[in-house]
Structures are given as C-alpha cells and as structure tokens.
N, C-alpha and C positions, 0 to 999 in steps of 0.2 A: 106584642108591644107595637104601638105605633109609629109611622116611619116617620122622621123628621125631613120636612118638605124645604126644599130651597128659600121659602118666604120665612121659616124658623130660624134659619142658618145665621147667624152673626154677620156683619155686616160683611167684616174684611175677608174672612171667605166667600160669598156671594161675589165680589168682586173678583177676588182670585179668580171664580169658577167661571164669568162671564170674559174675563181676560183670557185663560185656559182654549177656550171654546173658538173666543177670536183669532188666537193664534193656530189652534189647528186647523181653524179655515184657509188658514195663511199658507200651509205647507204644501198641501199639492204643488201649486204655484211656485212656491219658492226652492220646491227640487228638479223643477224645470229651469228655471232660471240658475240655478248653482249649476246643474250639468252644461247649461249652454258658455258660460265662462269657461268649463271646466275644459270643452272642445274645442273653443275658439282662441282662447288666450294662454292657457297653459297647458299647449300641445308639446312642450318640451320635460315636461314631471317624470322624474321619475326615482321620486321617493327617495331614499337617502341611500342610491346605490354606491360601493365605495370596494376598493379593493381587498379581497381575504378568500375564507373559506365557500369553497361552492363549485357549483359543477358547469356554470354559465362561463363563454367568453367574457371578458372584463376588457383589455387592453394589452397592447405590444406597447412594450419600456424599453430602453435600454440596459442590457446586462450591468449590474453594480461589483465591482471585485468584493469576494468574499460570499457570493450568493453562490445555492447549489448549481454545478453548470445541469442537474437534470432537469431543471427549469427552463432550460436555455430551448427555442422554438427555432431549429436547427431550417428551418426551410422557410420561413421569414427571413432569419441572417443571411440566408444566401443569395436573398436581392440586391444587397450593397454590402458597405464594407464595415458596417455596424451590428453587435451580435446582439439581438433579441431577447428578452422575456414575455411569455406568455402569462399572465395575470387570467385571475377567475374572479369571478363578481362573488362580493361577500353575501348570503343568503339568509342571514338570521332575521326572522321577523321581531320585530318591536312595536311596544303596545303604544299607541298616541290617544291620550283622553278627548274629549272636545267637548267644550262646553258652552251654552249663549244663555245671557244672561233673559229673564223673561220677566222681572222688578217691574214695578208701573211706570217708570221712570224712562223703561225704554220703549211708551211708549210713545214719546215725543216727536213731534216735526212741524218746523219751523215749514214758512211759506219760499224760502231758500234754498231749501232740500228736496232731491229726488225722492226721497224714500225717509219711512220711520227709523229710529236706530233699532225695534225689534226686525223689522225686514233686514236691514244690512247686517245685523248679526246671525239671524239665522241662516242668510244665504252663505256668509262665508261659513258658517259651520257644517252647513250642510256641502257645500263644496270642498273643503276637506275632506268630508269624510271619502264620499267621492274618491277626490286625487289617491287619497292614502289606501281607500279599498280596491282601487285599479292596481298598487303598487305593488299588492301582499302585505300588508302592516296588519296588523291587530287594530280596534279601535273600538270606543268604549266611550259611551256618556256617564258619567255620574251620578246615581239615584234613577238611573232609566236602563240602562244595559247592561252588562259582564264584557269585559273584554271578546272581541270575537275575528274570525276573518273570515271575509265573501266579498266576492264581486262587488254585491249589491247590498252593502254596506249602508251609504248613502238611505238607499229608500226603504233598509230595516230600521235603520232611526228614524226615517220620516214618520214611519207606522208608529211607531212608540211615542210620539211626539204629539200625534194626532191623540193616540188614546192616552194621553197623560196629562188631563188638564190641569191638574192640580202640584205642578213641581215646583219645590221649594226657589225661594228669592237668591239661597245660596244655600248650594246642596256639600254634605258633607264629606271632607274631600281624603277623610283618612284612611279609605278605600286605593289612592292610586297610590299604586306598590315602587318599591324604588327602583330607581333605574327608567323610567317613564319618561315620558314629555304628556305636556296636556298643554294645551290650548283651549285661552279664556276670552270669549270675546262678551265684552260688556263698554256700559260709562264708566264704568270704578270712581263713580262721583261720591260715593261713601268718604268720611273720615280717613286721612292713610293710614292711621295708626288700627282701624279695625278691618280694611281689608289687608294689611302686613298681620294683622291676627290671625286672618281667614286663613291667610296663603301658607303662613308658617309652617302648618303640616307639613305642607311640600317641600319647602327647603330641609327641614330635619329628617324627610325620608330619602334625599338625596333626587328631588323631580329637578327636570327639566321643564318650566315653564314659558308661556311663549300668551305674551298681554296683548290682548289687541283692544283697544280705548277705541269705541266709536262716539265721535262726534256728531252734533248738530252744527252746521257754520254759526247761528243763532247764541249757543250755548257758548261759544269762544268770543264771537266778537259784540254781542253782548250792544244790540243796536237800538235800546229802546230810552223813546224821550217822553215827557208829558205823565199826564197821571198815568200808571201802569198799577194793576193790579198781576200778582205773581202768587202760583198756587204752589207746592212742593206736592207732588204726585205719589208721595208715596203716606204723608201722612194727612194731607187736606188742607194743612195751614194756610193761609193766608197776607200776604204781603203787601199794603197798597204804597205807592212812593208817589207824591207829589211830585216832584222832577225827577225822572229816572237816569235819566242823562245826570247827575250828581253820583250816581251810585257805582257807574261804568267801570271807572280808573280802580278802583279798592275790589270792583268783583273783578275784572280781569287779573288783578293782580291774583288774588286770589287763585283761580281758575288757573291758573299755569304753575301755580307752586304749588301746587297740589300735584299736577300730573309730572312735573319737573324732580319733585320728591319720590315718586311713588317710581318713575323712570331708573331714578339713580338706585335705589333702594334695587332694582332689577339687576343692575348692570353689576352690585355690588356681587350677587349671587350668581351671574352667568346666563342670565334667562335676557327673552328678547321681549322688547317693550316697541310697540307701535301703533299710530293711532290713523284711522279712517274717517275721513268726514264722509257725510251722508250726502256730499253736494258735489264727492268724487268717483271714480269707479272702485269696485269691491274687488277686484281683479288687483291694483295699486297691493292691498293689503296682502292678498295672496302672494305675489312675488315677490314679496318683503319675508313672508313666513315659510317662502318654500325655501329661501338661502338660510334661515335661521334654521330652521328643522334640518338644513343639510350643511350646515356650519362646522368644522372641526371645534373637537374640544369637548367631548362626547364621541369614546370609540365604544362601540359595540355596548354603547349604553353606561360606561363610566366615566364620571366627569376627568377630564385630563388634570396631571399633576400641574 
C-alpha cells in the first residue's frame, strides 16, 4: 500500500506536524533556560517538605502536653530551660502532572513581549518538572509519560517532547488518579464553560489543580487603533475593524471576565489560579506555584475537611 506523504495529509494536520517540529526545536534551549531559573532563583525549593512519617531530621519544637515524652530529644532540652521534640520530615512521594498547553494560539507575541507564550509555558513546565524531580516527587505529562521518579526528570520529558510532535490541543485528563496535583500552564482563552468541561474530570476525581494563564501584555491591554485586521489562530477566520480603538472597552471587558470567572470557579474548588505575562519573569510564576503546591489544605494528598 502506498504511504501517504505530508503534501496528502489534510491541512490542519500538516500544521499541527510543522508546529510539532517547531517546538521540539524549541526544547533543547528551553531546558537550559528552565534549569538556569531553576539554580538561580529558586535555590530555596524544597518540595512540599512537611512534618510526619520518615527517617530524615525535620525540626526541634517545643514539647506539647499530652505528647509521647519518648519523643522528647532529651539533649536539645538540656541547652535551656525548654523541653524539645524532635520531628522527622514526612517522606511519602506524590505524583504532580504538568502540562503546557501547545494550541496555535500559544503561538503568539506581541512586539511587547520577551518571549512567545509557547516559550514561557514550556519553560515553566519544564522547570517544574526540574524543581519536583530534585525534590523526589513522582511526575508525569499527560498523553506523553506514566507517572515516574528521577533526577533527571526534566530532560526525560524534554526527550518526549522533542519526539512527540503531534500532542493533542488538550489531552485527555482521565488518566490523573486522585489525590494528584497537575499543573496547567496555557491562555485558557477557550469558552469557560468548555474548559470547566475539560477540567471537570479532575474536580470529580478529587485533583488538586494549580492554572497558570500565560499572557501577552498585547492580549490584555488590547492597544490597537486604525484599520486592524485580526486573524483567530486556531481556526483562520478573519476580522477587519475600521477603527479598532472602538472595539478596546467591550474586548477588555470581556477579556478579564472571562479570566475573573474561570479564577473564582478555581477558588470555589481549592485549586490555585495565576497568570504570567510574557513581558515579566517566569520565575514570578514559579514562586507563586511553589507556595500553592506547598499550601496546607492537602495532607498527604487529602483535601482538608
């Protein structure tokens, strides 16, 4: 049978496969630049260490009445006149998803912006994974890897990344098991009502999710006057507006109740919502998601009553 050659292929696959192709050029590069964040800025990570079961130092506390005194670290106490416990750092690994959105949508950038919003998502994902495979966590893409734990976590996803040019706009998420966190970094400029569709799985298997909204400054403040022609990236369409500066006030409005909704809809569920502009550091985003990942309210991976 004869093979069907790329110049056969339907259109929007063709694209898919030359976007695919673009991005894994992308990665070498952008797992250098996640580890260099990763050394420089959040030299203090360290995972969602927390006091419990385990064989590591943790911390000296002060003795509570009613605790066993065999707990009690009898030669700490005998510095002052306060009696000690010795604590042991909790050790259970837990699995974190990580996901970056790769829609044609993210491939945008404005003349405003450092970088594309597929560059700033895939760095910060790729920099999680990073921080989380330094920590001992489990970590795991969707539709690309099984949950797994190594070192060198980070650049087993890169690899996967590189050879997988063709992963879905939004990969099917009924794979992460409960008790999880996953981390989504996209626009989420979709409909709320169908990405609260997408995500649903996850609130009904009891996830812990954690949004990260990358912006274009462009996309927000919405700066354009004069004839403007406007393309939507993901189906071709076409928009021309005689005075665009007419359009600004109704699409900003827009534009923030959409992310304003999709926010609250997070906060309703316990999950953490945060957005990154592309015209700021990716590092901002990280320190946002390393207190959210190590947030009480989730012990040992059950959400708190």
């Amino acid at each position: 049978m004869a093979r069907i050659g790329e110049a056969q292929a339907p259109a929007a696959a063709r694209e898919a496969l030359v976007r695919g192709r673009a991005r894994a050029a992308l990665v070498p590069d952008l797992l250098v630049e996640a580890r260099r964040i990763v050394n420089t800025v959040i030299a203090g990570w360290h995972g969602r260490r927390k006091r419990g079961i385990g064989e590591n130092f943790w911390q000296f506390r002060p003795y509570v009445e009613g605790e066993s005194i065999a707990r009690i670290d009898w030669r700490r106490s005998a510095r002052d006149d306060h009696i000690y416990v010795r604590d042991r750092e909790w050790e259970a690994a837990h699995t974190v998803w990580i996901w970056a959105d790769s829609s044609p949508s993210m491939l945008y950038k404005s003349t405003t912006a450092e970088v594309s919003k597929q560059t700033r998502a895939l760095v910060l994902a790729l920099a999680m994974a990073e921080l989380l495979s330094r920590s001992g966590e489990r970590i795991a893409w969707p539709g690309l890897t099984d949950p797994f734990t190594a070192r060198d976590g980070a650049e087993r996803v890169a690899a996967r990344l590189v050879h997988a040019p063709d992963l879905p706009d939004k990969p099917d998420l009924s794979m992460v098991r409960r008790f999880s966190d996953i981390v989504l970094v996209s626009d989420f400029l979709d409909p709320v009502e169908e990405t609260v569709a997408w995500l649903d799985v996850l609130a009904r298997h009891e996830v812990r999710a954690h949004l990260i909204e990358i912006a274009d400054p462009a996309e927000e403040s919405f700066p354009y006057s004069g004839r403007t022609e406007f393309t939507d990236p993901e189906t071709g369409e076409k928009l021309t507006a005689g005075r665009a500066e007419t359009l600004a006030d109704d699409y900003r409005r827009l534009y923030h109740a959409r992310r304003d909704e999709l926010a609250a809809w997070c906060r309703r569920l316990g999950w953490s919502f945060t957005t990154n502009h592309t015209d700021r550091l990716a590092s901002e985003a990280l320190v946002r998601l390393h207190m959210a990942l190590g947030a009480e309210g989730f012990q040992a991976g059950r959400p708190a009553a």
